[in-house]
C-alpha positions as a Markdown table, in Angstrom:
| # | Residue | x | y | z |
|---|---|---|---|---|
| 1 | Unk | -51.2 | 23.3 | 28.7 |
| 2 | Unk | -53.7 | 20.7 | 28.8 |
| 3 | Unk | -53.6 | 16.7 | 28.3 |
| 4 | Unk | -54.4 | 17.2 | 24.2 |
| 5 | Unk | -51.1 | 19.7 | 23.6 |
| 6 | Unk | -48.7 | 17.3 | 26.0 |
| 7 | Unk | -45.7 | 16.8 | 23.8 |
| 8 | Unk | -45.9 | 12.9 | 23.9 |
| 9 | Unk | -42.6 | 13.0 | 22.0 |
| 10 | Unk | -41.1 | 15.3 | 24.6 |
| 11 | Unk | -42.2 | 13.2 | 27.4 |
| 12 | Unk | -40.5 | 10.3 | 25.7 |
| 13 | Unk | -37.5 | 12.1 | 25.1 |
| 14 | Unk | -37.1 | 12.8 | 28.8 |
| 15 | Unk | -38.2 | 9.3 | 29.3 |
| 16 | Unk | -35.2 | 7.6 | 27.6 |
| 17 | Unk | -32.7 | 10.2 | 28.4 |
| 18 | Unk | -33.2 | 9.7 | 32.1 |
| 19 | Unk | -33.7 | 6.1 | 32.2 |
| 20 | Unk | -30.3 | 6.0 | 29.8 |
| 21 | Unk | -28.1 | 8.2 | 32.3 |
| 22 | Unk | -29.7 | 6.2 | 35.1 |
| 23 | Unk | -28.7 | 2.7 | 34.0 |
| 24 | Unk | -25.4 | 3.8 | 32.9 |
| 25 | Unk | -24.6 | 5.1 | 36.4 |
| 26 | Unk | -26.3 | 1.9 | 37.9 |
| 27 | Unk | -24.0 | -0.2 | 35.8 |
| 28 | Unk | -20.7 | 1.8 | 36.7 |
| 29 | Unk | -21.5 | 1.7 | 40.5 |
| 30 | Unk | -22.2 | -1.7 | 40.0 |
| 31 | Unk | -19.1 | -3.0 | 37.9 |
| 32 | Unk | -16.9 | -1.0 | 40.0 |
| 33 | Unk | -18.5 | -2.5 | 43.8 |
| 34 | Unk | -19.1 | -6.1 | 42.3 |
| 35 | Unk | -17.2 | -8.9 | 44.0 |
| 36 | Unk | -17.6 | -12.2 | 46.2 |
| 37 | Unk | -19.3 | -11.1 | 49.0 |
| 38 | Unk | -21.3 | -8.9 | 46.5 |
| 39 | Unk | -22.6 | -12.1 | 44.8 |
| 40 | Unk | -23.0 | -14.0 | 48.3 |
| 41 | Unk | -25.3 | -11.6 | 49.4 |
| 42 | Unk | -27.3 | -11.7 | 46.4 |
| 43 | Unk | -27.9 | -15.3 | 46.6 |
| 44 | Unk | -28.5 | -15.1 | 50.9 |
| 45 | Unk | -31.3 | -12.1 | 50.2 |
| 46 | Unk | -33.6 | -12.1 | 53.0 |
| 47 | Unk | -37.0 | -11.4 | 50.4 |
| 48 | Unk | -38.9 | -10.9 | 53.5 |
| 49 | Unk | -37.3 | -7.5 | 53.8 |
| 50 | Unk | -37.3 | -6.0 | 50.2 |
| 51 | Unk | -41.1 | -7.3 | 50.1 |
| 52 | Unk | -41.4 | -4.7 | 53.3 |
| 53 | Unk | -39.5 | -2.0 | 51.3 |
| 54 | Unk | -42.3 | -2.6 | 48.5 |
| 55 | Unk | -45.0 | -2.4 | 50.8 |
| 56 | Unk | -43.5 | 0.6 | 52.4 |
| 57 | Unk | -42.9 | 2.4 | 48.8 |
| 58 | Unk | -46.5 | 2.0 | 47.8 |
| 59 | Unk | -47.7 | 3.2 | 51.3 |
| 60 | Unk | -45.7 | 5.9 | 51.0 |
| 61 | Unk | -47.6 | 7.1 | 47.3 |
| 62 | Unk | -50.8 | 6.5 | 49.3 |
| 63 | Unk | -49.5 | 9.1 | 51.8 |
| 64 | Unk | -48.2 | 11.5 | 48.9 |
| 65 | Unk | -52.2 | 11.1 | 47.7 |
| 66 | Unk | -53.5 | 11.6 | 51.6 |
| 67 | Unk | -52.0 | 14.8 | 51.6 |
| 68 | Unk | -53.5 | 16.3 | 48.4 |
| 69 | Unk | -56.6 | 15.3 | 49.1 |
| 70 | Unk | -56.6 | 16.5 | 52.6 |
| 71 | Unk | -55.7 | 19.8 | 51.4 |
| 72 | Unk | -58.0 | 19.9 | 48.5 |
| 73 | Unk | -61.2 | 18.9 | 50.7 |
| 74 | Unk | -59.6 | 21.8 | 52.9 |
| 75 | Unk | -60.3 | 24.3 | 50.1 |
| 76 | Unk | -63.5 | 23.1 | 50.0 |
| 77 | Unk | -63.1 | 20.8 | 47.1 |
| 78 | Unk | -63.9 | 17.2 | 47.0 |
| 79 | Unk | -61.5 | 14.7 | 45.2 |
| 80 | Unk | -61.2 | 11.0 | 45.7 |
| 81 | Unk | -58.2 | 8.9 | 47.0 |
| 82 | Unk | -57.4 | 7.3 | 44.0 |
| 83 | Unk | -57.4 | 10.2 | 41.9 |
| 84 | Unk | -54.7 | 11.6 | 44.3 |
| 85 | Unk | -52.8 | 9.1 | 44.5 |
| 86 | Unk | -52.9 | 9.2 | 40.9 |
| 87 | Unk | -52.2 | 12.6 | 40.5 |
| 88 | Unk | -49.7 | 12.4 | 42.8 |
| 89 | Unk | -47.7 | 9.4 | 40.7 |
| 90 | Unk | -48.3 | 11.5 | 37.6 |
| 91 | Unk | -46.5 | 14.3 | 38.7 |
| 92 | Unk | -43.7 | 12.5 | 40.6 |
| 93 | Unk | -43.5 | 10.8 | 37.1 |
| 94 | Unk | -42.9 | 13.7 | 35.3 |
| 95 | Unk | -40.6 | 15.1 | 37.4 |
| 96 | Unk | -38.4 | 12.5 | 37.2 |
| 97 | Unk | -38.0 | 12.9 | 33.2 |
| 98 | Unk | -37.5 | 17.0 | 33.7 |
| 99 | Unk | -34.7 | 19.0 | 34.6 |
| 100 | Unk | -35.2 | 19.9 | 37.9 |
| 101 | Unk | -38.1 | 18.5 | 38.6 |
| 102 | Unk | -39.4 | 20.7 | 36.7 |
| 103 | Unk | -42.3 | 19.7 | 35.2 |
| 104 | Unk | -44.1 | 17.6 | 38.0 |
| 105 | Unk | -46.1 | 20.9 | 39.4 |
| 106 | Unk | -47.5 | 22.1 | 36.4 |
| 107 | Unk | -49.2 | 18.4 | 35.5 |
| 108 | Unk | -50.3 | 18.2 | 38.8 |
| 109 | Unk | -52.0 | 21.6 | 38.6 |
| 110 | Unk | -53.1 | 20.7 | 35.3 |
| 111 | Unk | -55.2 | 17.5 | 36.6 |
| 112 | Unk | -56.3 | 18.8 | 39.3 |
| 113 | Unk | -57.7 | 22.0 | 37.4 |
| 114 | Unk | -59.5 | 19.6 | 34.8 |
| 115 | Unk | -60.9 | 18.0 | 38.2 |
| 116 | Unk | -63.0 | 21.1 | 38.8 |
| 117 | Unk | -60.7 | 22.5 | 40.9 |
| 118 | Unk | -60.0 | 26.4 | 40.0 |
| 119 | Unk | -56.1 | 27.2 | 38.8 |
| 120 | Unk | -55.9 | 29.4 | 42.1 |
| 121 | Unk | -57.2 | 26.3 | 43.9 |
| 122 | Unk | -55.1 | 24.0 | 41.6 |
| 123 | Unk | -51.5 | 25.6 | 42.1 |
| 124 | Unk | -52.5 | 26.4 | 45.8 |
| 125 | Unk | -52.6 | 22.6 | 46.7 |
| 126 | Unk | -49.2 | 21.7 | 44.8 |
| 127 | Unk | -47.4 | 24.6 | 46.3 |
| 128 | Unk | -48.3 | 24.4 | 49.9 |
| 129 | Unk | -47.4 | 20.8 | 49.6 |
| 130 | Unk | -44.0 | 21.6 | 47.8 |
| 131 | Unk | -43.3 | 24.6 | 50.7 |
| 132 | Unk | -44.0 | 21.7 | 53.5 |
| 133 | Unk | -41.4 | 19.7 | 51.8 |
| 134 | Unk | -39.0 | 22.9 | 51.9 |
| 135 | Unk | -39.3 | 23.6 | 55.5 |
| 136 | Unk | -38.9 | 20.0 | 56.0 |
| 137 | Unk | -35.5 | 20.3 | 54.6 |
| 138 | Unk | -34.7 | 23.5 | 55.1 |
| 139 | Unk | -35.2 | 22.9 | 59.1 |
| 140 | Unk | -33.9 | 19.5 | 59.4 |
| 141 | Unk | -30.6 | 20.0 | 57.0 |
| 142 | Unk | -29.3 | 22.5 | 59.0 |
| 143 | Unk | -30.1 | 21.5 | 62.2 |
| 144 | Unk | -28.9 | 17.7 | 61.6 |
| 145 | Unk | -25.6 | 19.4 | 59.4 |
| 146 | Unk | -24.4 | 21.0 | 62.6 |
| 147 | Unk | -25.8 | 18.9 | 65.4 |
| 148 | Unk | -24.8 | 15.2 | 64.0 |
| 149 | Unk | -21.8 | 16.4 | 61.3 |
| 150 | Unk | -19.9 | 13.4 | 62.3 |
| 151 | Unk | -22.0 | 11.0 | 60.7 |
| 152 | Unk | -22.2 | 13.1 | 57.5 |
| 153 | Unk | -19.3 | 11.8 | 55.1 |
| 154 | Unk | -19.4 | 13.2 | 51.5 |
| 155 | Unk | -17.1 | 10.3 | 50.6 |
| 156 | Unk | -15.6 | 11.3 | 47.2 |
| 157 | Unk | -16.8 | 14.9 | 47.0 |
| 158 | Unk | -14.3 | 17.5 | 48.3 |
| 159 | Unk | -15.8 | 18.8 | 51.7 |
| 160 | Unk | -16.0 | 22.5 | 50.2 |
| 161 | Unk | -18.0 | 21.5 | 47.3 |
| 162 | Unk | -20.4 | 19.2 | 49.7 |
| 163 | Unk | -20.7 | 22.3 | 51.8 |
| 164 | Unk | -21.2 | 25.3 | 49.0 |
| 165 | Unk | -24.0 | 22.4 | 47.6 |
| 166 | Unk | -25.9 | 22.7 | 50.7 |
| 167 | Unk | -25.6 | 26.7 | 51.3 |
| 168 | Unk | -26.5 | 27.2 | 48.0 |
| 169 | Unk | -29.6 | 24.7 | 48.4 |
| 170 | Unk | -30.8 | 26.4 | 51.2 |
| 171 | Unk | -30.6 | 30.0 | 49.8 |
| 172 | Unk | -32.2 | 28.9 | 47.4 |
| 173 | Unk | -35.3 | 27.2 | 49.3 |
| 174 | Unk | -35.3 | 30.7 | 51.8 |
| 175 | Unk | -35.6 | 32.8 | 48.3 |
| 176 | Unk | -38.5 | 30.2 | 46.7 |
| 177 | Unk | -40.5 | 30.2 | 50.0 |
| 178 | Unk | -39.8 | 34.3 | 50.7 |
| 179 | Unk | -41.6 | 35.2 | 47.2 |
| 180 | Unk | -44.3 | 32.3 | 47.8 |
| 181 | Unk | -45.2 | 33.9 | 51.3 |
| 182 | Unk | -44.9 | 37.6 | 49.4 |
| 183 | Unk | -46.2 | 37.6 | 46.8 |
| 184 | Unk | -46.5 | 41.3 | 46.1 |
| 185 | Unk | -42.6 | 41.0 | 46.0 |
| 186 | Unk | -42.7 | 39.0 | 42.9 |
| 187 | Unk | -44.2 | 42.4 | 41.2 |
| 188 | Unk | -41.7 | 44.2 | 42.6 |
| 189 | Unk | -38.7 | 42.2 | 41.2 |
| 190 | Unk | -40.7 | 42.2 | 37.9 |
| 191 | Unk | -41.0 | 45.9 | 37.8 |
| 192 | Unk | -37.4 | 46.1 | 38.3 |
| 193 | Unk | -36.8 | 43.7 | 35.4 |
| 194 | Unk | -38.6 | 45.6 | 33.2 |
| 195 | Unk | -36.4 | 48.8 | 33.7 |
| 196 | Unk | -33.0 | 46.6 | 32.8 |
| 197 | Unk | -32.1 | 47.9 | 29.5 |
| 198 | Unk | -31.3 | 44.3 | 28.0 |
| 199 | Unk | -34.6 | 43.3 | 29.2 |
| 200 | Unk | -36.7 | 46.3 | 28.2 |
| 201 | Unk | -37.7 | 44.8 | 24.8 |
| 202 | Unk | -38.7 | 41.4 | 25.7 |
| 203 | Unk | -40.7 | 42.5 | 28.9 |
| 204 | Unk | -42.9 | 45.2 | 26.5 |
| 205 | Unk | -44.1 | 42.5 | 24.1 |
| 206 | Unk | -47.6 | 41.5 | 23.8 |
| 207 | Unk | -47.0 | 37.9 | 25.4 |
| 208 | Unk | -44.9 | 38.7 | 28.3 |
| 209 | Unk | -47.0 | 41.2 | 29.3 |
| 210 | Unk | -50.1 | 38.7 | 29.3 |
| 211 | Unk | -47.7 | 36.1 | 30.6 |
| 212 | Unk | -46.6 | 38.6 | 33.5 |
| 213 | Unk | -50.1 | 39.5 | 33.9 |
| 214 | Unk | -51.5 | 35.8 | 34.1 |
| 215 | Unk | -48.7 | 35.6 | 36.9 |
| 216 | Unk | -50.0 | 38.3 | 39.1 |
| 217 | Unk | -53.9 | 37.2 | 39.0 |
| 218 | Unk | -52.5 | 33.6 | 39.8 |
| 219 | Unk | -50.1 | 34.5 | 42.6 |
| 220 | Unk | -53.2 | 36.4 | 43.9 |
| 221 | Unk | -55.7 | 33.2 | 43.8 |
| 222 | Unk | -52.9 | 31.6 | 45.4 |
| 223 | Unk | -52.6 | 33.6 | 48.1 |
| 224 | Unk | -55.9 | 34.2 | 49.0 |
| 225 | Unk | -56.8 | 30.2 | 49.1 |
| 226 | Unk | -53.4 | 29.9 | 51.6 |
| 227 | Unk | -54.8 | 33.1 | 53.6 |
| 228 | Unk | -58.1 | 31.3 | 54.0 |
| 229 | Unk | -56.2 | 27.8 | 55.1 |
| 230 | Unk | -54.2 | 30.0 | 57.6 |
| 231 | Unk | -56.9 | 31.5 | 59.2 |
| 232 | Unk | -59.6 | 28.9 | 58.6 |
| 233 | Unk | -57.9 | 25.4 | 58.1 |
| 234 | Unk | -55.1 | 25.6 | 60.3 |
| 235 | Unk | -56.0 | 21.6 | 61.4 |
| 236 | Unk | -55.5 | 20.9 | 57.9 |
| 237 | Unk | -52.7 | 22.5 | 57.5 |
| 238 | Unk | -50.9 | 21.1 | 60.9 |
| 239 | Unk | -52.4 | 17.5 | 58.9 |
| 240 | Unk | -50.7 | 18.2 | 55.5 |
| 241 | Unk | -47.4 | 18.7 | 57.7 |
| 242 | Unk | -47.6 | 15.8 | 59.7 |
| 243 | Unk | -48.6 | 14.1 | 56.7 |
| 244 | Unk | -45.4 | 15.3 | 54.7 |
| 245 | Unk | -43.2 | 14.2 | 58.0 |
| 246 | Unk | -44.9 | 10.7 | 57.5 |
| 247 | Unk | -44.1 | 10.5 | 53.5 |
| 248 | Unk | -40.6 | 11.3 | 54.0 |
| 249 | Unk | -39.7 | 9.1 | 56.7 |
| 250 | Unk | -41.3 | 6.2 | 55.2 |
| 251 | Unk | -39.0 | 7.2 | 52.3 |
| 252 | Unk | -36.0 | 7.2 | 54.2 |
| 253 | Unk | -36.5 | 4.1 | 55.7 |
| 254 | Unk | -36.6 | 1.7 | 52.3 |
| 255 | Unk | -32.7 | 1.9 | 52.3 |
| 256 | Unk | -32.2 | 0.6 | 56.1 |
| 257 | Unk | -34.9 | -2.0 | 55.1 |
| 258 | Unk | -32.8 | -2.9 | 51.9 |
| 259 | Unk | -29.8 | -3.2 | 54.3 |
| 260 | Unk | -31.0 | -5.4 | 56.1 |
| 261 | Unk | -32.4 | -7.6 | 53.6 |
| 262 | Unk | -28.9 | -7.6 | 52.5 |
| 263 | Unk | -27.7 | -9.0 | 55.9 |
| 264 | Unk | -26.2 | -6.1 | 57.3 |
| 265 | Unk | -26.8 | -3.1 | 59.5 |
| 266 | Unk | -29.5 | -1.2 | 58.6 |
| 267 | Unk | -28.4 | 2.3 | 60.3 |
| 268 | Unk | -31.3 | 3.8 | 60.6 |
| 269 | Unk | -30.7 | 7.2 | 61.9 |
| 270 | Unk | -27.5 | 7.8 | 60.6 |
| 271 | Unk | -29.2 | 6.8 | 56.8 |
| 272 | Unk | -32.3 | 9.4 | 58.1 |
| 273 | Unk | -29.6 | 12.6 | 58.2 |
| 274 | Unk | -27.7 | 11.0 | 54.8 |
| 275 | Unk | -30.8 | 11.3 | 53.5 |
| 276 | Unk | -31.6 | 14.5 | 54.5 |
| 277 | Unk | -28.4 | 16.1 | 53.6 |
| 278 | Unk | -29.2 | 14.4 | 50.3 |
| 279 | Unk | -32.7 | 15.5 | 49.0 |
| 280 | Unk | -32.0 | 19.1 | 49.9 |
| 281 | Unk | -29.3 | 19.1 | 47.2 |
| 282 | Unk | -30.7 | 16.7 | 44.5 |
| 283 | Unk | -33.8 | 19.0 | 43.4 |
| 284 | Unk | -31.3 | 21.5 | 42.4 |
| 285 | Unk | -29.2 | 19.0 | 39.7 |
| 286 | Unk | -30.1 | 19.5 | 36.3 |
| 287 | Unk | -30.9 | 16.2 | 34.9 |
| 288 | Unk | -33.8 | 15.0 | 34.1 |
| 289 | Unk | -34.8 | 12.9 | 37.6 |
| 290 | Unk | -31.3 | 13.8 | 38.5 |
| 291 | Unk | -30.7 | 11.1 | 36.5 |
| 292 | Unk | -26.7 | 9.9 | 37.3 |
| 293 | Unk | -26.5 | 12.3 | 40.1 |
| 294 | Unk | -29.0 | 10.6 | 42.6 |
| 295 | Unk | -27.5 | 7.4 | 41.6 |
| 296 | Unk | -23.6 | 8.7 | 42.6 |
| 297 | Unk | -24.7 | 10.7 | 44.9 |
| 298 | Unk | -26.4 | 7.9 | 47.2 |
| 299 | Unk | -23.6 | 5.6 | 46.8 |
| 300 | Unk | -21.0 | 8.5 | 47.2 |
| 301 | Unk | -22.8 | 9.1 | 50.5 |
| 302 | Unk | -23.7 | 5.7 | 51.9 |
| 303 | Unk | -20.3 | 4.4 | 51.1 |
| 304 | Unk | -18.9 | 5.6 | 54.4 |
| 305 | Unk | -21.0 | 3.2 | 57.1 |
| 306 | Unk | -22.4 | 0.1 | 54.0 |
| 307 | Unk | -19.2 | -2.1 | 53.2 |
| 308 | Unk | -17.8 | -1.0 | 49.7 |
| 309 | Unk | -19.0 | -4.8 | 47.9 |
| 310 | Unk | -22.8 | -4.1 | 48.4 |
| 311 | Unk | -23.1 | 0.2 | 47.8 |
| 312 | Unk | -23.5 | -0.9 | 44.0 |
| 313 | Unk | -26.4 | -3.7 | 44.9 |
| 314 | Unk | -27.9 | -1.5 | 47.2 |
| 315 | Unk | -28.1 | 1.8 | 44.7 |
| 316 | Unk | -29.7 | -0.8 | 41.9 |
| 317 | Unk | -32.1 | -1.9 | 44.5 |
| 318 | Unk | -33.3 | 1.7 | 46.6 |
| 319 | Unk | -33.5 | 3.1 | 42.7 |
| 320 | Unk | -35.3 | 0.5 | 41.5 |
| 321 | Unk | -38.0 | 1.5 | 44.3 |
| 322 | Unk | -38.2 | 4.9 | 44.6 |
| 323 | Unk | -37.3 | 5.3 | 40.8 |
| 324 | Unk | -38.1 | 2.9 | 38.4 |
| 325 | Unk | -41.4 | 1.9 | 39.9 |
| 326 | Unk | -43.2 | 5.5 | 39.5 |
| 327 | Unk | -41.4 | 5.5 | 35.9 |
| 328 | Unk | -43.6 | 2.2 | 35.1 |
| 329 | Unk | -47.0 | 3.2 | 37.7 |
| 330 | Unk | -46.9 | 6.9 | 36.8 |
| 331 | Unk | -45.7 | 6.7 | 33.1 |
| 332 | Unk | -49.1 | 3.9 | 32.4 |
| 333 | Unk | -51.5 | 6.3 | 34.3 |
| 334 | Unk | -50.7 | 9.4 | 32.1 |
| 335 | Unk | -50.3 | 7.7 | 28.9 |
| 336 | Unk | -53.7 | 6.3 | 29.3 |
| 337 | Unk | -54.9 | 9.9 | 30.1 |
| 338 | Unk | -53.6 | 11.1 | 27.0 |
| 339 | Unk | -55.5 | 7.7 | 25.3 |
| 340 | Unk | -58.5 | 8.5 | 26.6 |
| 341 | Unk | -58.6 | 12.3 | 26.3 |
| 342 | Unk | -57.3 | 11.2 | 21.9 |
| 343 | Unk | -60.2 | 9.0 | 22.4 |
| 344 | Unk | -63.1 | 11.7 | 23.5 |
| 345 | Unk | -62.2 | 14.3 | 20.7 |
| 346 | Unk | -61.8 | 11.4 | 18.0 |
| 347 | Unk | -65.3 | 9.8 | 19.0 |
C-alpha cells in the first residue's frame, strides 16, 4: 500500500456511508428527544463551555501526536510534532470510514514508513500505542464494571446482551494483546491453519505463503524494536502510558463540558466509567466509525443520569467534536497527501 495505490474512491465510499448512517442516527435521536426544554436550552447555551470542549478536542490530537512522537524518538527516530499530529489525524480519520477501525493502523504505518522510519519501526509505534489503549480498557472496564456497577445503566439494551458485549470485548483484547506479546505463537496458530483440510489449498499458494512469510519477518521487527524499548526505554514507555491516560481522559471529559454548557450537571465521574464501559465495546461494531452505533450507543447510555429532552442535543454536539471534526481536519490532510504525491510523479 502506498499513498499512489489508495483507493480514493474507496475512501470516499466509506466517507459517505459513515457520514450517511451517522446523520441518520443523529436525526432519529434528535426528532425522538426534541421538545421545549430541548429548544430552551439551545437558545440559553453557555458558548463559554462548548468553546472549552473545542479547546480540549484539539489538545487532545496534540496529545494523540505527543505520544507517537515520543515513541518514535524512543526508537531512535526523529519525527516532528506536526507531522504526528498529522499522522495521528490521518489515521483516526480513516478509521472512522472502516469497519472496525480497521484501516487507521495501516495508514499510520504507511506515513510513518515513507517518513524514514523502517516497517518494523513503523508498525512498532502504532501497535504499542494501540496495546496501551487496550490495557487502558481492558484494566479500567473491569475494574470500574464491578466496583461502580450501579452507575452503569445500559438503558434500552437488555442487561445480558450489555454484559456478553463486554466479555466478548475483553476476550477479545486478552487474545490481540497475547499474540502481540508472543509472537512466535502467531506461527504456531498458522502452522495449525495450514493442516485444516478446507484451508490446505489457499494456505499453499504462492501469495499466502509470501503474505504468511512477510508476517513472520514483520512480527519479528516488531518484536525486537518493543524488546529494545522494554529493556532500554522503559521512561519512554512509562511516558507513552501516562500519555495515553492523558488522551483519554481529556476525551471523556468533552461530554461533562457539553453538559454543562447545556446548564446541567456535568457528572463527571459517573460519564468517566460510561465512557469506559463504552469504548471497550464500540471498536468491535462493524460499521464504518461505528457509524449509528456510537451515536445509540451514547445516548442509550447517558440517558440514565442527562434528562431525556437534551440526550439528542448532546449526541449532535459530543459527535460533532470527537467525530465530525477529524472527518473535516483528517480527511483535508490526506487528500492533500494524495494531491501532492499525484503531483511529484505527474511533474
Amino acid at each position: 500500500m502506498n499513498e499512489g495505490s489508495i483507493d480514493q474512491r474507496k475512501i470516499k465510499k466509506g466517507l459517505k456511508y459513515s457520514l450517511l448512517v451517522s446523520v441518520i442516527a443523529l436525526g432519529l435521536l434528535f426528532s425522538l428527544t426534541i421538545n421545549e426544554e430541548t429548544l430552551m436550552k439551545i437558545k440559553r447555551v453557555n458558548s463559554v463551555y462548548l468553546l472549552l470542549a473545542i479547546v480540549i478536542n484539539f489538545l487532545m490530537w496534540v496529545v494523540g501526536g505527543l505520544r507517537i512522537k515520543l515513541i518514535s524518538n524512543a526508537l531512535g527516530e526523529k519525527i516532528s510534532l506536526k507531522f504526528a499530529i498529522k499522522n495521528f489525524l490521518v489515521g483516526a480519520f480513516i478509521s472512522n470510514i472502516t469497519p472496525f477501525a480497521s484501516g487507521g493502523g495501516p495508514i499510520q504505518v504507511l506515513l510513518l514508513h515513507r517518513k524514514g522510519l523502517s516497517l518494523g519501526k513503523s508498525s512498532t509505534v502504532i501497535i504499542v500505542q494501540f496495546v496501551m489503549r487496550l490495557l487502558f480498557f481492558s484494566i479500567l472496564s473491569p475494574l470500574f464494571f464491578f466496583l461502580f456497577s450501579d452507575l452503569i445503566d445500559p438503558g434500552m439494551i437488555p442487561e445480558e446482551i450489555f454484559d456478553l458485549l463486554i466479555i466478548f470485548s475483553l476476550s477479545i483484547s486478552a487474545i490481540i494483546i497475547y499474540f502481540i506479546w508472543k509472537p512466535d505463537k502467531v506461527k504456531v496458530l498458522t502452522e495449525r491453519l495450514r493442516n485444516l483440510k478446507f484451508l490446505q489449498g489457499l494456505m499453499k499458494s504462492k501469495k499466502a505463503n509470501q503474505l504468511i512469510d512477510r508476517l513472520y519477518q514483520e512480527m519479528e521487527d516488531f518484536h525486537e524494536s518493543l524488546w529494545q524499548l522494554t529493556k532500554y526505554k522503559k521512561s519512554s514507555l512509562l511516558l507513552a502510558a501516562f500519555f495515553t491516560i492523558i488522551f483519554w481522559v481529556l476525551f471523556f471529559i468533552i461530554a461533562p463540558v457539553i453538559l454543562l454548557g447545556l446548564g446541567v450537571k456535568p457528572y463527571f465521574f459517573r460519564s468517566f466509567i460510561v465512557q469506559t464501559i463504552f469504548y471497550l465495546i464500540i471498536p468491535y461494531m462493524p460499521t464504518p466509525g461505528a457509524s449509528g452505533a456510537a451515536e445509540f450507543g451514547f445516548a442509550t447510555l447517558f440517558s440514565s443520569f442527562v434528562p431525556s429532552s437534551l440526550v439528542g442535543l448532546l449526541a449532535i454536539v459530543w459527535r460533532f467534536l470527537t467525530f465530525y471534526l477529524v472527518i473535516i481536519f483528517g480527511g483535508v490532510i490526506l487528500f492533500r497527501m494524495i494531491a501532492k504525491s499525484v503531483l511529484k510523479r505527474t511533474g
